[in-house]
Every structure is written in C-alpha cells, then in structure tokens.
C-alpha positions in Angstrom: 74.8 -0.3 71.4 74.5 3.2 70.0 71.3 4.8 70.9 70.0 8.1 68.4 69.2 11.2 70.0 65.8 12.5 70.1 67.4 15.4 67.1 67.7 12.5 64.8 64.2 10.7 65.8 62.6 14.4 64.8 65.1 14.6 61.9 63.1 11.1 60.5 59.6 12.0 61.9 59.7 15.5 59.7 60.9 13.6 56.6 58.1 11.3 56.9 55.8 14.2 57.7 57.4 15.6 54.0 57.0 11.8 52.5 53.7 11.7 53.3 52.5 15.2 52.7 54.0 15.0 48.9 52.2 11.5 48.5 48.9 13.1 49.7 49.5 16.0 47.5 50.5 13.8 44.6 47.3 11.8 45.0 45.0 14.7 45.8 46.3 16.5 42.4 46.0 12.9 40.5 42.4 12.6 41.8 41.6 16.2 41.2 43.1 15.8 37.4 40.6 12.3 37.4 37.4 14.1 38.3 37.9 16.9 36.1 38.9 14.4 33.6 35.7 12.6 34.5 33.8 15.5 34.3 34.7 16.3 30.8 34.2 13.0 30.1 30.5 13.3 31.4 30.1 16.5 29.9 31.3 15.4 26.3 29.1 12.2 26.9 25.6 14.5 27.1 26.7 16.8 24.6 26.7 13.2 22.5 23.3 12.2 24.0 21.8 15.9 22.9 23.7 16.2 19.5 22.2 12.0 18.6 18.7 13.2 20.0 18.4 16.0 17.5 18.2 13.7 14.5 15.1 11.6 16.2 14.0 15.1 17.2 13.7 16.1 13.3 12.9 13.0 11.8 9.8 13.3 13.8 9.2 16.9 12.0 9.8 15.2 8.9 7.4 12.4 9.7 5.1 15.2 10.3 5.4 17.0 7.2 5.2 14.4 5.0 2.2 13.2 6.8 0.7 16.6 6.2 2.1 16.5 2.2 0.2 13.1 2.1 -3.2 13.7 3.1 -3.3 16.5 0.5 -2.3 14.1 -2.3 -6.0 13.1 -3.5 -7.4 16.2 -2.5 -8.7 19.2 -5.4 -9.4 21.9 -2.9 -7.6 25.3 -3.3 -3.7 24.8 -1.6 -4.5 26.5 1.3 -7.5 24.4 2.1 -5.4 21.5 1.7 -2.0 22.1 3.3 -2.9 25.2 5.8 -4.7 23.0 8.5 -3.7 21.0 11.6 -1.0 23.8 13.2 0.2 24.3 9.5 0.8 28.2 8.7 1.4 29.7 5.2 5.0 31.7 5.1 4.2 33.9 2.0 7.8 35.5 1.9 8.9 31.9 1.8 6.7 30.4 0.0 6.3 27.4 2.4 4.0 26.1 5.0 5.9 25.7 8.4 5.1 24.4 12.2 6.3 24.6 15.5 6.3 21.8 18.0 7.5 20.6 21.5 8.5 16.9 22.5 9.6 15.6 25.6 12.9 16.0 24.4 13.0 19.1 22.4 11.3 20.3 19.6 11.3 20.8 15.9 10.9 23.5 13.6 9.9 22.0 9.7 8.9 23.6 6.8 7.7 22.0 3.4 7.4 23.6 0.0 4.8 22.9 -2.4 6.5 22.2 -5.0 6.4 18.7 -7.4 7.9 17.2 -5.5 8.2 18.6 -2.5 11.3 19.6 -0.5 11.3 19.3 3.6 13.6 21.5 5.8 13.2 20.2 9.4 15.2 21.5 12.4 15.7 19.6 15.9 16.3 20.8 19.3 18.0 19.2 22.4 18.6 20.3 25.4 22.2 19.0 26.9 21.5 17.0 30.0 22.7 18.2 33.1 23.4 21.7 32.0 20.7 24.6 32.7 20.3 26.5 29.0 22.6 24.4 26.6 20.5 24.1 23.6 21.8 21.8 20.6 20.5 21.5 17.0 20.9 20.6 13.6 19.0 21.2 10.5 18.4 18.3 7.6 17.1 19.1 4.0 15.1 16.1 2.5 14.2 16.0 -1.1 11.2 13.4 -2.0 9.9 11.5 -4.9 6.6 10.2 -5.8 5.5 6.6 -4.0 3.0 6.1 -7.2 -0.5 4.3 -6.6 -0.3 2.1 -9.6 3.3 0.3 -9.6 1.3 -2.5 -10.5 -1.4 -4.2 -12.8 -3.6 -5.5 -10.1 -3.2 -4.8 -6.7 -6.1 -5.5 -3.6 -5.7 -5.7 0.4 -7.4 -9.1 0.8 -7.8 -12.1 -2.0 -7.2 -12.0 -5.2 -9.5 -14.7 -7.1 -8.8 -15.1 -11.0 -10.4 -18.4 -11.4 -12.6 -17.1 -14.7 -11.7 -18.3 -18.5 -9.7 -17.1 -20.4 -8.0 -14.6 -17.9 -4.6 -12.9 -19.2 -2.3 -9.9 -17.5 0.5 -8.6 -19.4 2.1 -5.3 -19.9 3.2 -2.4 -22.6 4.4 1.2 -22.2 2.1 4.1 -23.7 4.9 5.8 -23.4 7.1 4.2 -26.4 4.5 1.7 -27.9 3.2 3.1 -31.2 0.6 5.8 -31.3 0.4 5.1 -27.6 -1.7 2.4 -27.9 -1.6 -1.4 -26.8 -0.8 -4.4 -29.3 0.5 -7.8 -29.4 3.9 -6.3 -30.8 4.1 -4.1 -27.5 3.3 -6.4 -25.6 5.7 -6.9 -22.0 6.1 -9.5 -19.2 5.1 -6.9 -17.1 1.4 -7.9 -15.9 1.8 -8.2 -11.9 -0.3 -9.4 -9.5 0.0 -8.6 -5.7 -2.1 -8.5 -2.4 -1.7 -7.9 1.1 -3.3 -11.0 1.9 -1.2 -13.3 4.0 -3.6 -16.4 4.3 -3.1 -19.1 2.1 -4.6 -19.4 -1.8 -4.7 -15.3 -1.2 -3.8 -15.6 -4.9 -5.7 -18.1 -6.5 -4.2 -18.0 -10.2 -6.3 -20.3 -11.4 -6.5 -21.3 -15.6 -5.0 -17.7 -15.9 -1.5 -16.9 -17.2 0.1 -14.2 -16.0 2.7 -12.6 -17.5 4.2 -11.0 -14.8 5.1 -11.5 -10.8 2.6 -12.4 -8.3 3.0 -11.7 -4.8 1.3 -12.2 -1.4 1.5 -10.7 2.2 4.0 -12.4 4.5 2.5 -16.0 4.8 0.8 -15.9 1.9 0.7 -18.4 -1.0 -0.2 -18.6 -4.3 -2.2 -21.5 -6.2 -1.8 -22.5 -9.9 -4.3 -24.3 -11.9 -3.0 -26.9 -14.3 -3.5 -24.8 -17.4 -2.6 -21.4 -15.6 1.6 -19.6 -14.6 3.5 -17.2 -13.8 6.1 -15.7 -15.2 7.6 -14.6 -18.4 5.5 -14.9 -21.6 7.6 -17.4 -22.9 8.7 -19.6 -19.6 4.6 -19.3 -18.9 3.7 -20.9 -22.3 6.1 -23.6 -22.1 6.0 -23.9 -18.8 2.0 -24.5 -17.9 0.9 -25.1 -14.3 4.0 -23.7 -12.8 5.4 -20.6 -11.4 8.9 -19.4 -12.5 11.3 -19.5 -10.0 12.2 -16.0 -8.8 8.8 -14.7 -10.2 6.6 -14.7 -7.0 7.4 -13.7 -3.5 5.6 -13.2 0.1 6.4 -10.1 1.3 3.9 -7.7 -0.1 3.1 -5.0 2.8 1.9 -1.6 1.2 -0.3 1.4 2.8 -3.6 2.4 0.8 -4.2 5.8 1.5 -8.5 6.3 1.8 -10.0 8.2 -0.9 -11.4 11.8 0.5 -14.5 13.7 -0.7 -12.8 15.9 -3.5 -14.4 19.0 -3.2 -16.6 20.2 0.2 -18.1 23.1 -1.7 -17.8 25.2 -5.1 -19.5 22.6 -7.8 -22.3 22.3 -10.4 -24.7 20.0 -10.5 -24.8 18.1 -14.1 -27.6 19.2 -16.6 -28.1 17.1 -19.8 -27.1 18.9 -23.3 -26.9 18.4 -27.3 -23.0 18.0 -28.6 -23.3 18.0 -32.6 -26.4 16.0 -33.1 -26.3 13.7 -30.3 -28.6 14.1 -27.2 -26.6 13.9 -23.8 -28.4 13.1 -20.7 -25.2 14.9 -18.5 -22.3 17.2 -20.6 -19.1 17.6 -18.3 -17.4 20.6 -18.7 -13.9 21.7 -17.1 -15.1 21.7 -13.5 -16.5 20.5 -10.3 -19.6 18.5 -10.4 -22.0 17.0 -7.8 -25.1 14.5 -7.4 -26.5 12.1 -4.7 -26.9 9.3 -6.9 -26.4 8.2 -10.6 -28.4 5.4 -12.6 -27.5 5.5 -16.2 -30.1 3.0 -17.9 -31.3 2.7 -21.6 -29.4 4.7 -24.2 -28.2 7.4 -21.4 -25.1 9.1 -22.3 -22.7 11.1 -21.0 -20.1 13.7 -22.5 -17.2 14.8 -20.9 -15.6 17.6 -22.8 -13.0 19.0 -21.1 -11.0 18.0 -17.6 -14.2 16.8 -14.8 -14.3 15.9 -11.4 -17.4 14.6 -10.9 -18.4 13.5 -7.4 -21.2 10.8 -6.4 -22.4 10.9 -3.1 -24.5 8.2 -3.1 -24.4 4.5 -5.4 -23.2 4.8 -9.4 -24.6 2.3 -12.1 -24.5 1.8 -15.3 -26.3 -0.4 -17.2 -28.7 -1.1 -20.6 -26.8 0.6 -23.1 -25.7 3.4 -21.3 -22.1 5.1 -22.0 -19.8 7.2 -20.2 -18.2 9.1 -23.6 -15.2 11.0 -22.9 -13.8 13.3 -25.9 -10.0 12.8 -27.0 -8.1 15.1 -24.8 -10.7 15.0 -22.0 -10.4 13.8 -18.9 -13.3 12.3 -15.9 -11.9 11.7 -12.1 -15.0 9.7 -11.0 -15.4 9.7 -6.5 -18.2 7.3 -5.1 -19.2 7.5 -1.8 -21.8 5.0 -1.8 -21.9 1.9 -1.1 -22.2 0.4 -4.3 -21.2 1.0 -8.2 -21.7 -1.2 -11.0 -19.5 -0.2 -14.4 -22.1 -2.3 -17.0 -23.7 -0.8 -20.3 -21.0 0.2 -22.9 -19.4 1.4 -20.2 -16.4 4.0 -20.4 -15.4 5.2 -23.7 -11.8 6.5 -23.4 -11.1 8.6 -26.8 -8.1 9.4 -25.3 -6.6 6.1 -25.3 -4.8 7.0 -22.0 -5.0 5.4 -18.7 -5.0 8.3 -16.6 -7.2 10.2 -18.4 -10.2 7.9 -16.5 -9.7 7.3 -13.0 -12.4 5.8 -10.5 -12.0 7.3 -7.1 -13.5 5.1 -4.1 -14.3 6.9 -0.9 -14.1 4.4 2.1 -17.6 3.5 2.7 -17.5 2.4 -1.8 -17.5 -0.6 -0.6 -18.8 -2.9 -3.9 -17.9 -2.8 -7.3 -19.0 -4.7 -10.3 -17.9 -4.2 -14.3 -19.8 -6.1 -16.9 -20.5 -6.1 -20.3 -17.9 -6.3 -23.1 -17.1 -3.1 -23.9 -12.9 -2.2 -23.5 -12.0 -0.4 -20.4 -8.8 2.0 -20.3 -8.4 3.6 -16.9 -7.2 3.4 -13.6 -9.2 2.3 -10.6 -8.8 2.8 -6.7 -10.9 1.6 -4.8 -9.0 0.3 -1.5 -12.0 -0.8 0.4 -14.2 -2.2 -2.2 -14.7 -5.8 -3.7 -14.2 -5.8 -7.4 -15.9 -7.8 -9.2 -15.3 -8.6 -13.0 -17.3 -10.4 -15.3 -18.4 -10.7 -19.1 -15.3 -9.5 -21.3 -13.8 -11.4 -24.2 -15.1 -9.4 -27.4 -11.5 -7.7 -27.4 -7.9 -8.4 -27.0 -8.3 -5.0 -24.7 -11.1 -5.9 -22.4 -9.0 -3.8 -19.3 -6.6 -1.2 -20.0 -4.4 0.3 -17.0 -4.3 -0.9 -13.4 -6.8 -0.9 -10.5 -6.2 -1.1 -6.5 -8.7 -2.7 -4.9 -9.9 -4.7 -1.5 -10.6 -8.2 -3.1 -10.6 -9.5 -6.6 -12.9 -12.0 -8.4 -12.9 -12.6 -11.7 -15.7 -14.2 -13.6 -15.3 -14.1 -17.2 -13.3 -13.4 -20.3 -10.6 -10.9 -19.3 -7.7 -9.6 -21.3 -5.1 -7.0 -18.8 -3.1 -5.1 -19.7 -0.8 -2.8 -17.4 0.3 0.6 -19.0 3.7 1.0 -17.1 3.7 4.4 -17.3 1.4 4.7 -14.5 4.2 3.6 -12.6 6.1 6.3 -13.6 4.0 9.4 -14.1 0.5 8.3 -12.6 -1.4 9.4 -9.5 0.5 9.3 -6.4 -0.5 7.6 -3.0 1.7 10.3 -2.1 5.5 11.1 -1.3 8.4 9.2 0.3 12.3 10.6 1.0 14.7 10.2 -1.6 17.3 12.1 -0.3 19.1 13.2 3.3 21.2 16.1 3.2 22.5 17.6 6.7 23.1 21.8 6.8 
C-alpha cells in the first residue's frame, strides 16, 4: 500500500483552497453583475412608473381647463370676468390664461387660449420613485371642437310625452334649403327625439310620426301608438305603428350644462318707444337689459332692433295678443330665472327666419314652461330643468321651428317640428370636447 506524504495532501488542500476561492469569486462577480442588473432593472422600472404618471398627471390639467373653458360658454361677461377666476391668471405676452397645481403625484402646468375653438397646452410632472430630485415630464397639445347644445330636435332629461294630435318632427337645413327657409320640398328624416330617461314609456310616441331616431337612457323604452312611427318618412308612412329597425336605441347619456345669470351688472332697464307708427310697450336695442318680472297682456308689444340680451329675474308671460317682434337681422337671447314662463299671445315673431336668432335661456330654478297659441315659433330653447309644455298649434305647417332641450315634454295639441340641422353644426355650444392629442 503506498501512502502520500503530507507535501502531496497540502499540494491537494491548496488546489481546493484555489477551486473554491475561483468558484466564490465566480459567483460573487455573477451575483454582483445580478444585483446591478436588478438595479437597473428597478431603476428603468420607476423611470416607467414616472414617465406613464405624467400623462394622468396632464390629463387632469386638461380636465381642468376645459372645465374652466366650459363654465364660460353661456356666459356674456367681459373675458376676463369669465375665464380669469378660480386660480386662473391672464398671460398677456401670451395671450393665454394659465395655472399651476400640485397632486399627490406631481403637478401640472396648463394653459388654454381663447380662441374659437380653443387650444389646451398642459404639462405633467413626476417625480421618479426611489430617487431624491429626478423630475420627469411631458407636455401634450390638445385642439378641441364644439360639443353643440342642439344636435337634436327635441331633447329633455326625464319623459318625453307626445301623445297630442296631429304631432309631426322632421328636419331641413337653413343652410342649403331655399331662401333659408322651411318647406315640404326641404323637408329631411332628420326630426330626432331623445331623453335621458331610462324608465320605461320614457318616450311615449304616441299617434305622432316621427321622422327621425328616438332614443332613451339606458333601460329605457319607447311606446308607439297604432297610428304613430319612427323612422324614415317613407318607411314611417308605410309602415304605421312600428319603429324601423336600427332607428331607436337605449343608450342616450348626455350632460346639460345649467343656464347662468348672463350679466351680474352693466344693463338697462327696458323703456317702451314708437318705431315708425307703431307704439312699443319695451324697444331692445344692442345691449344688456334687466327686469324682475314680465307680463305681456293685451296688445303689448315688443321690438327688438338690434342684438339683445334681455334678462328676467323673476316669472315671463305672454298672453292676450301680446307679441315679442324681432326685426330681420335682429337678434333676442331671452334668461328666466323664475320659476315660471308661459310663451302664449302671438308669441315670438322671428323676421329673421333663423333659429338662432331667438334663443330662450332657462336658469336652474326656470322650472315651468308653457307655449300656446297658434302663432309659428322659430328658435331654440334650453331649458334643462324645466317642464315644457306645448299646446294649441295647427294653423301652420311651421308651428315649431329649431330645437329645444328641456327637463320633460308633454305635448297637447296640434304640432308641426321641424329641426334646422344647422344648429348642429354652427349653434350654441354646451361647450368644448377634445378632438385632437398631440404629444411635444
């Protein structure tokens, strides 16, 4: 047996001692290159977080300024008045109201101009998790378009009752039909009919034909009567006591913006005047005009001239033979503020044969609303939190001429209405929504 000396059993031991000292090294460097590697990796994780936190960081400046664009829209005070409030500071040199403001997660800096439409430039700030001053952020340019209020014929929050005689809606464009004016020729499958409601019958259709789409809230349905449809003119007429398929649907969920006071100061109060021959008991020039209350009664007339704002703080009526005359080119933006307005007499004579020349302005506490009589109406209404009534009509083939927005809809007589689908295009606006995203 040949036994090894204790020189070779330290030859083997130091080899092992090498072995295992390489080994550890190898593994210590492998582990080293792993955390670092896993640091990077942590690293380039939160720079992710930060860099995708921006974006919510900014769209909450953009939700902010358009917001603020918003609750200028109805408003007729002086641009400062309407857009310089809230945080919101004026940057003359760049012609744009700006703000400031922290979040939990960063902040924003936003800017909007006040242009038609406007454009929003909004900024957002992150700070990169686990770092002391890394700061990320990136910059987005939004252009906008306007969300317009009357998209529709007629449009209310809650039911929408056309159970009357007689009741029509169709559509024509003032824009292309000849001399601006409605006719039979002009005549479109345009007349919709949409609420909020999501109950069931929230449009009860009735006897009426409508030439158009209806539409409900979510859970909503509609009800025909055996002589009434909806749909295209033709389909409808052919088609009585049914709905054509692909014509109505239940998903109806819009925003009505409230109606603000127009004007906080800076007005006349109305004083009655002679125009040629005829006695006026109120003339409306170009302006700002203010009275509690209005009761038109008898032969009372009034002349609107050139482009009024006339603002009501307490209940409107009309009745007798009373007229609301406005001359061709003129224009009347009517704000209620009580509770209660009735549109009877003659009611409003619209020379100008344009929708928008005529607009009935609701505050929130307007909450009733009643036209009679069987004089033509061309105009808009908005109204969001009032009950509309409508009754009398039939003298005409033009008994209702533009598009209101209402809180409920009953109609009790004769109506003939007719949607001027240019109000969809260059009417009043509820106010802006984003067209366009474009990162800087």
């Amino acid at each position: 047996m040949k036994i090894l000396s204790r020189s070779s059993n330290k030859n083997c031991e130091g080899s092992a001692l090498i072995v295992s000292v390489v080994i550890t090294g190898i593994i210590g460097f492998s582990l080293a290159g792993y955390l670092d590697y896993a640091k990077a990796q942590n690293r380039s994780v939160m720079r992710s977080l930060a860099w995708n936190s921006t974006v919510a960081v900014l769209e909450a400046g953009i939700e902010e300024a358009l917001a603020q664009i918003n609750a200028a829209v109805l408003g007729t005070e002086d641009e400062r008045s309407r857009y310089g409030r809230n945080g919101w500071d004026r940057d003359d040199s760049a012609g744009v109201y700006r703000r400031t403001r922290s979040l939990e997660s960063g902040y924003y800096t936003v800017s909007f101009t006040t242009t038609k439409p406007p454009t929003i430039t909004a900024t957002g700030y992150a700070k990169v998790p686990l770092t002391s001053s890394s700061v990320l952020n990136r910059t987005v340019v939004c252009t906008t378009t306007s969300d317009f209020l009357f998209t529709k014929g007629i449009v209310a929050k809650g039911v929408i009752d056309m159970n009357g005689n007689n009741v029509q809606t169709d559509s024509f464009d003032s824009a292309t039909a000849t001399g601006g004016v409605y006719s039979a020729g002009a005549a479109k499958s345009g007349g919709d009919v949409a609420t909020n409601a999501g109950v069931a019958n929230a449009l009860n259709v009735g006897q009426a034909d409508i030439y158009g789409h209806g539409a409900t809230g979510p859970g909503g349905s509609i009800s025909v009567g055996a002589n009434g449809g909806v749909g295209e003119r033709a389909w409808v007429l052919a088609n009585q006591g049914k709905m054509q398929p692909g014509w109505t649907t239940s998903d109806m969920n819009v925003s009505f913006p409230d109606v603000s006071a127009p004007f906080s100061g800076g007005y006349s109060t109305p004083a009655g005047g002679t125009v040629g021959t005829t006695a006026y008991t109120y003339v409306l020039n170009s302006g700002n005009y203010q009275l509690s209350s209005v009761s038109l009664s008898g032969t009372s007339k009034v002349y609107v001239s050139g482009a009024a704002v006339w603002y009501v703080t307490g209940n409107f009526s009309m009745s007798g033979q009373s007229q609301i005359i406005l001359a061709t080119g003129a224009s009347l933006k009517l704000f209620v503020a009580g509770a209660s307005t009735s549109l009877g007499g003659k009611g409003v004579v619209n020379n100008s044969g344009k929708a928008d020349n005529f607009s009935y302005c609701g505050l929130p506490t307007n909450t009733s609303l009643s036209m009679s009589g069987n004089a033509a109406f061309i105009g808009t209404i908005y109204a969001p939190s009032a009950a509309f009534t409508l009754a009398g009509g039939g003298n005409t083939t033009t008994d209702f001429i533009g598009a209101s927005v209402t809180g409920s809809v009953r109609m009790l007589g004769h109506f003939n209405f007719h949607y001027d689908e240019l109000l969809g295009r260059q009417g009043a606006s509820r106010g802006y929504i984003v067209n366009s995203w474009n990162e800087i």
